[in-house]
C-alpha positions in Angstrom: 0.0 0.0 0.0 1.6 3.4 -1.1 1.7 6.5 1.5 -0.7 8.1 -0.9 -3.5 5.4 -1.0 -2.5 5.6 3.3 -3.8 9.0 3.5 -6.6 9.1 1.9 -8.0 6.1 3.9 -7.1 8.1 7.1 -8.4 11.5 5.9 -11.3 9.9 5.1 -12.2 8.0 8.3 -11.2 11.1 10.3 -13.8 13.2 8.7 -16.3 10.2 9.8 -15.3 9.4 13.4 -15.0 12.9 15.6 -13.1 11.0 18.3 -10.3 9.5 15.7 -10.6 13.0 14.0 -9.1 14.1 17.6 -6.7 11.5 17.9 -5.7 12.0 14.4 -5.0 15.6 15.2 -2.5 15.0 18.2 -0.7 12.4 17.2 -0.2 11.9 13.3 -0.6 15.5 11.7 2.7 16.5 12.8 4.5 13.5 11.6 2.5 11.9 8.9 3.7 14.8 6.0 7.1 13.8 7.3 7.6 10.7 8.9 6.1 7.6 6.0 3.7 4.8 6.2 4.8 3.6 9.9 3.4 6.4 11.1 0.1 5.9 8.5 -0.5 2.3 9.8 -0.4 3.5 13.5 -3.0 5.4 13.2 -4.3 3.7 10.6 -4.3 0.6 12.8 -6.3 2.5 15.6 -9.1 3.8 13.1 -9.9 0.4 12.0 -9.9 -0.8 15.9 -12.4 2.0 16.9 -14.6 0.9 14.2 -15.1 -2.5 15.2 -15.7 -1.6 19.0 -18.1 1.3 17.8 -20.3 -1.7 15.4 -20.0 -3.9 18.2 -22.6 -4.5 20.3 -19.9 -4.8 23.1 -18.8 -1.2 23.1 -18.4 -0.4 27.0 -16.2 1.6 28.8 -13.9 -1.3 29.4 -12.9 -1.1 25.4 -13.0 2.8 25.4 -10.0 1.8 28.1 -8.4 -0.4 26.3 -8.7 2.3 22.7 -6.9 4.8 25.1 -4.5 2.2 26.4 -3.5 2.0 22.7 -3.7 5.2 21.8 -1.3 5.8 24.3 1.1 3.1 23.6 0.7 4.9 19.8 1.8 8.1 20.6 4.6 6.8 22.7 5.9 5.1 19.9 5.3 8.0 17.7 7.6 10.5 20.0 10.5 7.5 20.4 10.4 7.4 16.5 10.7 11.2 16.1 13.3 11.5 19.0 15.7 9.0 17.1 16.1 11.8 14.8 16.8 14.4 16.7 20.8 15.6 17.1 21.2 14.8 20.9 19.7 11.2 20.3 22.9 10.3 17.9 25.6 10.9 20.1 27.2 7.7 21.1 26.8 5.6 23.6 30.2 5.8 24.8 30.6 9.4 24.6 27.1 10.2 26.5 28.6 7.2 29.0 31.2 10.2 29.9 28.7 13.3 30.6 28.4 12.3 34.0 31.7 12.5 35.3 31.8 16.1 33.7 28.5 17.4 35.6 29.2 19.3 38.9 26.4 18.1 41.5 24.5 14.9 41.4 21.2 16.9 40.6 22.7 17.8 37.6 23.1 14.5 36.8 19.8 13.4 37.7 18.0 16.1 35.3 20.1 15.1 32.3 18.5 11.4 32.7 15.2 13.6 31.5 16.6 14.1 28.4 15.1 11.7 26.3 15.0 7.4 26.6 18.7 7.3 25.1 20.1 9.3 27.6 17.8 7.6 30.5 18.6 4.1 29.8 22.4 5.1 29.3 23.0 7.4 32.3 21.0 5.0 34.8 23.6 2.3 34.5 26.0 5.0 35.1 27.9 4.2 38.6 28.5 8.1 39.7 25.0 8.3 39.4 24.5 6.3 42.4 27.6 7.0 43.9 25.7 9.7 46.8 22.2 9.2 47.5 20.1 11.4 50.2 17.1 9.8 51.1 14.0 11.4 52.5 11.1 9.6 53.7 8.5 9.1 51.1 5.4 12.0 51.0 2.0 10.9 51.4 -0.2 13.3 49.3 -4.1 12.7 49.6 -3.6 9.8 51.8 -2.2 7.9 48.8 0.6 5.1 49.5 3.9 6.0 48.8 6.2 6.0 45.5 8.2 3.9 47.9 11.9 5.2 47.2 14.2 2.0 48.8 12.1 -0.7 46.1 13.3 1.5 43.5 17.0 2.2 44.3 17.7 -1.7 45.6 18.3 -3.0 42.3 21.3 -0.9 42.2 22.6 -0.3 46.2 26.0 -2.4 44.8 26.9 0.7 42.9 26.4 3.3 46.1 29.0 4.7 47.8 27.5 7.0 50.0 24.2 7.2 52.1 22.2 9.4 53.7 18.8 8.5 55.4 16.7 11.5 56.5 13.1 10.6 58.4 13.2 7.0 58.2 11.6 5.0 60.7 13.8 1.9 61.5 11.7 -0.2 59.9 12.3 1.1 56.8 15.8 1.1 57.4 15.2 -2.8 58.2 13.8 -3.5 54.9 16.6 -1.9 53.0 19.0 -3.6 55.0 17.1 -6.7 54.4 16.7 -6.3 50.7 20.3 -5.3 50.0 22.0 -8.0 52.7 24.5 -9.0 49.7 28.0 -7.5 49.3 27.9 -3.6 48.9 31.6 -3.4 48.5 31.8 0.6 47.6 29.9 2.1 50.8 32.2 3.3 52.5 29.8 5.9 54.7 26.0 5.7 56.4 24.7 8.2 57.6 21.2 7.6 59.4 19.7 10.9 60.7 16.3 10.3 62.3 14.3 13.2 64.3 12.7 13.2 67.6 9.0 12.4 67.3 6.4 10.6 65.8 7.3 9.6 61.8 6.0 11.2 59.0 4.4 7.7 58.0 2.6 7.2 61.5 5.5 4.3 62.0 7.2 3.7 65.3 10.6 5.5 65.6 12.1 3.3 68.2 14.8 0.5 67.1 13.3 -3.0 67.1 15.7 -6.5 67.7 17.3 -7.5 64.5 17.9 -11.1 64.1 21.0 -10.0 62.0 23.3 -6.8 61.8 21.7 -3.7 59.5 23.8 -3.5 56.6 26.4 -6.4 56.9 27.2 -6.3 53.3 29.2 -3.1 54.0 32.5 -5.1 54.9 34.4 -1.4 53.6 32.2 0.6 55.8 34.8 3.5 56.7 32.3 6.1 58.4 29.0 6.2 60.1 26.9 8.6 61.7 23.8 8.0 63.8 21.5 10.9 65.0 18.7 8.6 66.5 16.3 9.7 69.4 15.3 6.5 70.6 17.9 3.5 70.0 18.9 0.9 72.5 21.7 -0.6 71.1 24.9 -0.1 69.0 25.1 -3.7 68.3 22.8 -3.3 65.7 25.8 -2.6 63.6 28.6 -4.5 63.1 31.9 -3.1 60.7 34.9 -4.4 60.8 36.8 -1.5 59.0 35.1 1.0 60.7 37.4 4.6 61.4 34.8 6.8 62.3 31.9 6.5 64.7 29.7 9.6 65.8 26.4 9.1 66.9 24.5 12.4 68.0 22.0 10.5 71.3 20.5 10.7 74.5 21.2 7.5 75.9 23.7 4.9 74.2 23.7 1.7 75.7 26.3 -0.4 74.1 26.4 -4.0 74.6 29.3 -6.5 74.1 32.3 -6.1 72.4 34.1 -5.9 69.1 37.0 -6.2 67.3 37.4 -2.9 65.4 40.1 -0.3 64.1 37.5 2.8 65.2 40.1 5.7 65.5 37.8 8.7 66.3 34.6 8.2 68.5 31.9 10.9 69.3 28.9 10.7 71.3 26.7 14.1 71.5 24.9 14.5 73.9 26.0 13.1 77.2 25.0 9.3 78.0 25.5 7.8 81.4 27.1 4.8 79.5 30.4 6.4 78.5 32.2 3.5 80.6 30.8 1.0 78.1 31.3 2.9 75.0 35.1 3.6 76.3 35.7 0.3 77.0 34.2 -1.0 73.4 36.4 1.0 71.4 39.8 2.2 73.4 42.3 -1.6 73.5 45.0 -0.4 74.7 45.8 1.6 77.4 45.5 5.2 78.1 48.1 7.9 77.7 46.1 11.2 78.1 42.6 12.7 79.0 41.2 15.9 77.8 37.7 17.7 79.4 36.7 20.5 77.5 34.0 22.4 78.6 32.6 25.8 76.7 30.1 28.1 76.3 28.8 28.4 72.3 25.9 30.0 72.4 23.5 31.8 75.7 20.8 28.8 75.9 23.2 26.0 76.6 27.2 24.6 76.7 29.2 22.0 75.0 32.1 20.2 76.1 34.3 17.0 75.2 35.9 14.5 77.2 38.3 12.9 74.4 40.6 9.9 75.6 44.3 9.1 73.7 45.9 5.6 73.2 48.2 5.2 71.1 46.1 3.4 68.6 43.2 5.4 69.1 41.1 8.9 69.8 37.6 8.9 71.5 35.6 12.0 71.9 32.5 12.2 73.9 30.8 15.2 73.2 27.5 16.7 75.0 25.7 19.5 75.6 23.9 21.0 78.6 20.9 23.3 78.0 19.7 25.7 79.9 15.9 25.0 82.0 13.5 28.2 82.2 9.9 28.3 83.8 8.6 32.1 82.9 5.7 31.8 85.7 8.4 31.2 88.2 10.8 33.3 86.9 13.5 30.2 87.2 16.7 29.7 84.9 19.3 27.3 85.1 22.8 29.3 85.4 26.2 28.6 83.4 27.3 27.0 86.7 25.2 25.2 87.5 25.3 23.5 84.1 28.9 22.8 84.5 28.5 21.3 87.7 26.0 19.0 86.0 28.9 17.7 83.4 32.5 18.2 85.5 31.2 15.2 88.3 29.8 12.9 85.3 33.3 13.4 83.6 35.4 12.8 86.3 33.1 10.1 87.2 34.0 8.1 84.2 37.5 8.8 83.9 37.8 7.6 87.6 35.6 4.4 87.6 37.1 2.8 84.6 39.4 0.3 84.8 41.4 1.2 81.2 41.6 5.3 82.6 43.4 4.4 85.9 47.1 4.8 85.3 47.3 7.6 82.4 49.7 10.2 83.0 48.3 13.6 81.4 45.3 15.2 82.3 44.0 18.5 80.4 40.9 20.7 82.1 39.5 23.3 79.6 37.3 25.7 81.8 36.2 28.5 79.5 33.9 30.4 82.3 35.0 33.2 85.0 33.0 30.8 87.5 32.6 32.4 91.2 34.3 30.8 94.3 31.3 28.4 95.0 31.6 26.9 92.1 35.3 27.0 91.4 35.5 25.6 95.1 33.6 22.6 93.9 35.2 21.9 90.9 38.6 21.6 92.9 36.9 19.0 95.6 35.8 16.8 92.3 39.4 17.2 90.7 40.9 16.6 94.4 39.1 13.4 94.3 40.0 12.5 91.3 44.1 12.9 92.0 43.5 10.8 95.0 42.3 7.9 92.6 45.0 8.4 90.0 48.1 8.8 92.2 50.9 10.9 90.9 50.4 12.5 87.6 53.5 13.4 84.5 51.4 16.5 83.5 48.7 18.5 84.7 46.8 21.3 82.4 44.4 23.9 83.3 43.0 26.4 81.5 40.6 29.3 82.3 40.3 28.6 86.4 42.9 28.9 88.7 42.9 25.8 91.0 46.1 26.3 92.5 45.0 27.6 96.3 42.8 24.6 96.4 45.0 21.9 94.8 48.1 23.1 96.5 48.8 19.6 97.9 49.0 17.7 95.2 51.1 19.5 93.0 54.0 18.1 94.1 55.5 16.2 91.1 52.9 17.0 88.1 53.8 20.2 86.1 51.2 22.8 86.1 50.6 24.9 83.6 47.9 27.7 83.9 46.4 29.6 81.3 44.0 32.0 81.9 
């Protein structure tokens, strides 16, 4: 059949049939002049379907469907056909393989996978594409389900190197884990940073048992960083080439032990636990402590208690805030929030057993503090001395304790910098 004889049989049913008149109009009469019979004998092929469904005594709204299902699958056809002409749809596959690489932020990368099929099906299987992903928790419009985000990206978790979940509820976390428990031998960081409160998705927050470590695939896991309200254990991960640890909790009970290289260690805010976590991480004994206690901003303070070995750094940071009631006209002063962190320091460095015969201790105090206070920071760090014995080196800064600490600073070397 010759285009000729094609057109006239399609001019002439779309002068009978209104609806293919429509479907004539968006679909073939900006190709048909231009793009040959394959384009006639789509449409074509749809003008002779609608006229047995409109004949038919069966003509319900279950084959007007299925008409618009092909119609559809028509015009998606018709567009893939007319892209393969186009400029940007020639370029080869190994060159457009290379654009990534060449595009500065990943949501640059992400837009150019719009471009057209060719450049969607080749930039998908593109590593870098997946080398960063930042997840946040699927929306729920209208109360519709979710896209769901984690089905989508599973098939390709081997090529991720790093991760970022953003209100997740751990069960969600689970499934992931579960769904990607092979090898992912190019993550090398997780970060898992989880608000305070209930989940967008209605969906507890709280850590359940795991009969298995989350993501135990990761054997080249290098960094990972927890900010999780509500988490009972640690144990729920398990890397062995873990370097960096920083979890940002209330409470952080951690359970066990493990063989690890961890070289840097933080724990914000403070947890009554810091013996356990200590002990998980620091082998080897202990060569210095450091307390570090400041004053960042007017509502609150920060400090760090980081313990040296000479394989390892841990730093335990935490952060005081201060407590108002307006009715009673009540505020918890800058003192009284140090006193609330100097005893639970000195607490832990005296009670464990690894802390008990390091040589250098460091006090950073960066407050003008009156005599009360400054008075009871010397009984806690007279206390302390009495534990440790003798000491190589002693450091102060910002709060002369030298009337009150006169009697043990026989042999140590005291250095204080105001």
């Amino acid at each position: 059949m010759s285009t000729r004889t094609h057109y006239a049989r399609v001019s002439h049913a779309q002068r009978a049939n209104p609806i293919f008149h429509t479907l004539y109009l968006s679909t073939g009469h900006r190709y048909l002049p231009r793009k040959g019979p394959v384009a006639f004998a789509l449409v074509f092929a749809l003008n002779e379907e609608l006229k047995c469904m409109t004949h038919s005594p069966s003509f319900t709204l279950e084959a007007v469907s299925q008409l618009d299902h092909g119609a559809l699958a028509a015009l998606a056809s018709i567009r893939e056909w007319k892209n393969s002409s186009n400029r940007v749809n020639r370029i080869p596959t190994d060159i457009l393989s290379l654009i990534p690489t060449h595009l500065p932020a990943q949501k640059d990368r992400f837009h150019a996978t719009s471009v057209c099929r060719h450049w969607h099906g080749t930039l998908l299987k593109h590593g870098v594409l997946w080398s960063q992903l930042f997840l946040m928790s699927d929306i729920i419009a209208h109360g519709d389900d979710p896209a769901g985000t984690i089905p989508m990206i599973s098939p390709r978790a081997h090529q991720i190197r790093y991760l970022e979940f953003m209100e997740y509820s751990w069960q969600d976390i689970a499934e992931f884990s579960e769904s990607n428990s092979g090898q992912l031998p190019l993550l090398h960081t997780i970060k898992i940073l989880c608000s305070e409160g209930s989940h967008p998705h209605g969906q507890s927050a709280v850590a359940s048992p795991s009969s298995s470590p989350y993501f135990r695939g990761s054997i080249n896991l290098e960094q990972f960083v927890l900010d999780f309200a509500k988490l009972s254990s640690l144990c729920h991960f398990v890397f062995p080439n873990l370097t960096m640890l920083q979890t940002v909790e209330r409470e952080v009970y951690v359970t066990g032990t493990r063989e690890t290289s961890v070289t840097h260690l933080r724990i914000c805010p403070t947890s009554f636990s810091w013996n356990t976590i200590i002990q998980q991480y620091m082998a080897s004994p202990i060569e210095a402590v450091t307390l570090s206690i400041n004053y960042p901003w007017e509502k609150g303070i920060q400090g760090f208690l980081v313990i040296q070995s000479r394989t390892a750094v841990v730093r335990l940071g935490f952060k005081v805030e201060k407590i108002c009631w307006d009715d009673a006209g009540l505020s918890m002063s800058h003192a009284e929030m140090c006193c609330q962190i100097f005893p639970q320091a000195l607490t832990t460095i005296q009670d464990h057993p690894l802390l008990s015969h390091f040589k250098r201790l460091e006090l950073r105090h960066w407050a003008v503090l009156e005599s009360l206070w400054v008075e009871l920071m010397a009984n806690k760090v007279e206390e302390l001395l009495t534990v440790l014995g003798p000491l190589d080196k002693l450091t102060i800064w910002g709060c002369d304790l030298r009337v009150l600490l006169s009697t043990f600073l026989g042999n140590p070397e005291l250095e204080d910098l105001e």
